[in-house]
C-alpha positions, 0 to 999 in steps of 0.5 A: 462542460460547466461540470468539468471546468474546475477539473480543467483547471486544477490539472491544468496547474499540476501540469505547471506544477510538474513542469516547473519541477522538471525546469529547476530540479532536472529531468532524472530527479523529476521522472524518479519523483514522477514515478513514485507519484504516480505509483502513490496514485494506484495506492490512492485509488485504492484507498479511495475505492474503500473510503469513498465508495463503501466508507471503509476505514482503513487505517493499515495502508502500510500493510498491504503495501509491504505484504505486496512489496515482498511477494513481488521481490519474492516472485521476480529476484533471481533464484538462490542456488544454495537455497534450493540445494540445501536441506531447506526446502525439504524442511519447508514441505515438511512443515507447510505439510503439518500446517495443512494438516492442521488447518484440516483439524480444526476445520473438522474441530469446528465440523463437530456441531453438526454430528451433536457435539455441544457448543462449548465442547466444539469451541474447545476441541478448536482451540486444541486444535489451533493451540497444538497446529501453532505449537507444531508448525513454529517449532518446525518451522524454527528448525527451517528457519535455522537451516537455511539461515546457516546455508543460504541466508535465506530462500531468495526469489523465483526468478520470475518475470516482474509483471507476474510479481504485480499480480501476485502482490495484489492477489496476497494483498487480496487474501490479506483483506479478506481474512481481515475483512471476514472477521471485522467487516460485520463488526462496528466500523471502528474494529476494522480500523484497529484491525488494519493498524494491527495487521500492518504492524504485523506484517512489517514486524513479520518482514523485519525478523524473518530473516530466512523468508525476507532477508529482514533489515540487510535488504534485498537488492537490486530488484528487477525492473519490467523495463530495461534498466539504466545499463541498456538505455541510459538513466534518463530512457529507463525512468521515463520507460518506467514512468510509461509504464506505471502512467499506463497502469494508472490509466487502466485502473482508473477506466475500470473503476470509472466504468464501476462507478458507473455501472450498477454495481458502483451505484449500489456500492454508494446506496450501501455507503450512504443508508445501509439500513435501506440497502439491507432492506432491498436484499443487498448482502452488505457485508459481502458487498463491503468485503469485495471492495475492501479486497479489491481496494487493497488489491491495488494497494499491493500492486501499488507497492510492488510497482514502488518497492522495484523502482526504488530497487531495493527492498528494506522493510525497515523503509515502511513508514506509517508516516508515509505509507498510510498517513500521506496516502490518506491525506492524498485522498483528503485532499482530492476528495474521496468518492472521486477517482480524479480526485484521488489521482490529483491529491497524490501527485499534488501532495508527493510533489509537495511532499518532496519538494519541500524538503530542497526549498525548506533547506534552502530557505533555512540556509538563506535564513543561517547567511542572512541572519549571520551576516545581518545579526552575527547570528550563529545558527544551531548545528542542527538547522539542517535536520529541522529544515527537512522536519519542515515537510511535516509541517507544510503537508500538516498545513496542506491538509488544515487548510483543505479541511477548512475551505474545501472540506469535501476535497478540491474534486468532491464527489460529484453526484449524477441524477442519472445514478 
C-alpha cells in the first residue's frame, strides 16, 4: 500500500483539481476541456509506450495525430454526391492503377540481383523506376486533383460509422510508423528524431494543399459524433456522453498496456531499452522489437487525434500546432514520468488543465494589474496586454516543466521497478 501512497495522493489533488474547475468556470466548459484532456492522455500513452518502454524518440507527434484526424474525417463525413458522379473517380482508379503498377516495377527492379545483375546496375534500374512512377502518377494525379476541384471541390467522406473512423486512424497511423520506423529504427536514434519531425511536417503540409483529398484550409465540418450530439440531448448530456466514452477508451488502453507491462513481453521491451547489447546477446531481434512499439505507439496516437479532432467537430489542418500537438504531449509524459502508464495519464490531464486554464486566470490577473496600476498610478496599460496575458500560458507550462525537471527529474510517478520483473 506504502508503494501506492504517492499515487493516491497525487490523483487525490487532480480530483480537486478538476473539481475546482468545474465549481468556478461551468459544467460545459469543464466537460469540453475534460474531454480533450482525456483524449491528450490516449496520445500520452502512446508516446509513453514509445519513450518510456523502448526510449523511442519521437519528435513528429503531431504527425500521427493529424494523419489519424483526417482518415477518421474521411471514413465517417457523409458522402459527396457530385464527387462520385463526377469523372473523379474513374480518375483516381486510373492513377492509383499506375501506381501499383509502378510500385510493382521497382520491386522487380530491386528483384534483379537475384537473377546476376550487379549491384550498381539494380540500385539504377530502381532509381529509374521510382523516378518514372513518380513522374507518372503526379501527373495523373494533378489532372484528378483538377477535375474534382472544378466539380465537387473535393472527394468528401464515406459516410461510415465513427467508431470504424477510430480504428482506421490507428491503423494509418500504424502504417505511417512502420515505413518510418523500417527505414530509421536500425540507424542512430538521432535520425528517427529528424525523421518524424520531417514526417509530421509532411503530412500537414500534404493536409493543407491538397484541397481535392482534405479540402485544406476551408475545413471540414461539422464532423459526426459516436454519440448523440447537442441537438438530441442538450449541450451538457452530449459532452458528458462523449466524455464516458473517450473515459472508457483511456481505461481500456490503459488495462492493456499494464497487462503488457506485466507480461513477458513488456519485461523484455525494458531489457532491449535499458542493455540493448545484452538483449541482442540473448537472441532478441531488436529492431523488429522496437518497430512494434513505435507502431503500436503511434497507433494510439492517431486514434487519439480522431477521438479529438470529432469532438472538436471541425477539422482544419492549419489548427496542428507542434506547439500543441507534440511539445505539450511530450511535457505530459515528462511530468508524470515516462516508463509509468499512470504516470502518463496524470501528466496529461494535469498539464491540459494547466495548459488552459492559464489563459482566464492570466487575463484576469492582467486586467487586475491594468485597473490597479491605472487607478493607483494613472498607468495607461499597452493595448496589447490582453494578447501578452495568453502568451503567458507558454510561460507557466515552460516553468511547469523546469521546476519538474528540477525536483523530480524522473516525473512525479516514475517508473516504478518490480524485482518481480
Amino acid at each position: 500500500m506504502a508503494n501506492y501512497r504517492r499515487d493516491i495522493i497525487l490523483f487525490a489533488f487532480l480530483a480537486a483539481l478538476f473539481a475546482v474547475v468545474f465549481a468556478t468556470q461551468g459544467t460545459a466548459y469543464s466537460l469540453r476541456l475534460t474531454v480533450e484532456a482525456t483524449c491528450y492522455a490516449v496520445i500520452a500513452l502512446g508516446l509513453s509506450l514509445q519513450w518510456g518502454t523502448a526510449g523511442l524518440f519521437n519528435v513528429g507527434v503531431m504527425g500521427f495525430i493529424a494523419a489519424g484526424a483526417f482518415t477518421s474525417v474521411l471514413i465517417t463525413y457523409p458522402v459527396n454526391d457530385a464527387f462520385w458522379a463526377g469523372d473523379g473517380p474513374a480518375l483516381l482508379g486510373f492513377t492509383a492503377l499506375k501506381a501499383a503498377i509502378g510500385v510493382l516495377a521497382i520491386w522487380a527492379a530491386r528483384q534483379t540481383r537475384r537473377f546476376g545483375f550487379p549491384a550498381w546496375l539494380a540500385n539504377l534500374l530502381t532509381l529509374v523506376a521510382l523516378a518514372v512512377t513518380f513522374l507518372v502518377v503526379s501527373a495523373d494525379l494533378d489532372i484528378a486533383a483538377n477535375v474534382i476541384e472544378k466539380e465537387a471541390e473535393w472527394v468528401g467522406g464515406f459516410g461510415l460509422p465513427v467508431f470504424l473512423g477510430w480504428a482506421a486512424a490507428g491503423v494509418v497511423a500504424g502504417v505511417i510508423a512502420w515505413f518510418v520506423g523500417k527505414i530509421c529504427l536500425g540507424l542512430r536514434s538521432d535520425y528517427l528524431a529528424i525523421a518524424t519531425l520531417g514526417i509530421a511536417q509532411i503530412i500537414k503540409t500534404l493536409l493543407k494543399n491538397a484541397d481535392w483529398l482534405t479540402h485544406g484550409t476551408l475545413t471540414v465540418s461539422p464532423l459526426p459524433w459516436p454519440v448523440a450530439g447537442a441537438a438530441e440531448t442538450g449541450f451538457e448530456t452530449a459532452r458528458a456522453t462523449y466524455l464516458a466514452l473517450t473515459a472508457t477508451l483511456l481505461v481500456i488502453v490503459y488495462l492493456l498496456l499494464e497487462r503488457a507491462w506485466h507480461a513477458p513481453w513488456g519485461r523484455m521491451m525494458r531489457a532491449i531499452r535499458d542493455n540493448e547489447d545484452a538483449a541482442a546477446s540473448m537472441g532478441k531481434d531488436v529492431n523488429r522489437r522496437r518497430l512494434e512499439i513505435f507502431v503500436f505507439g503511434s497507433m494510439l496516437m492517431g486514434t487519439g487525434g480522431a477521438a479529438l479532432i470529432h469532438f472538436n467537430t471541425i477539422f482544419d489542418p492549419s489548427g496542428f500546432i507542434d506547439l500543441n500537438h507534440t511539445f505539450l504531449v511530450w511535457v505530459m509524459v515528462i511530468l508524470g514520468g515516462a516508463g509509468n502508464n499512470r504516470g502518463a495519464i496524470f501528466g496529461a490531464l494535469f498539464v491540459y488543465v494547466v495548459w488552459t486554464m492559464s489563459e482566464p486566470l492570466s487575463l484576469a490577473f492582467f486586467g487586475q494589474v491594468r485597473d490597479l496600476g491605472q487607478a493607483w498610478f494613472g498607468w495607461v496599460a499597452p493595448d496589447d496586454l490582453d494578447s501578452r496575458a495568453i502568451s503567458m500560458r507558454v510561460f507557466v507550462i515552460g516553468l511547469t516543466i523546469a521546476l519538474v525537471l528540477r525536483y523530480a527529474p524522473q516525473g512525479v510517478l516514475p517508473e516504478r521497478l518490480s524485482r518481480k520483473g
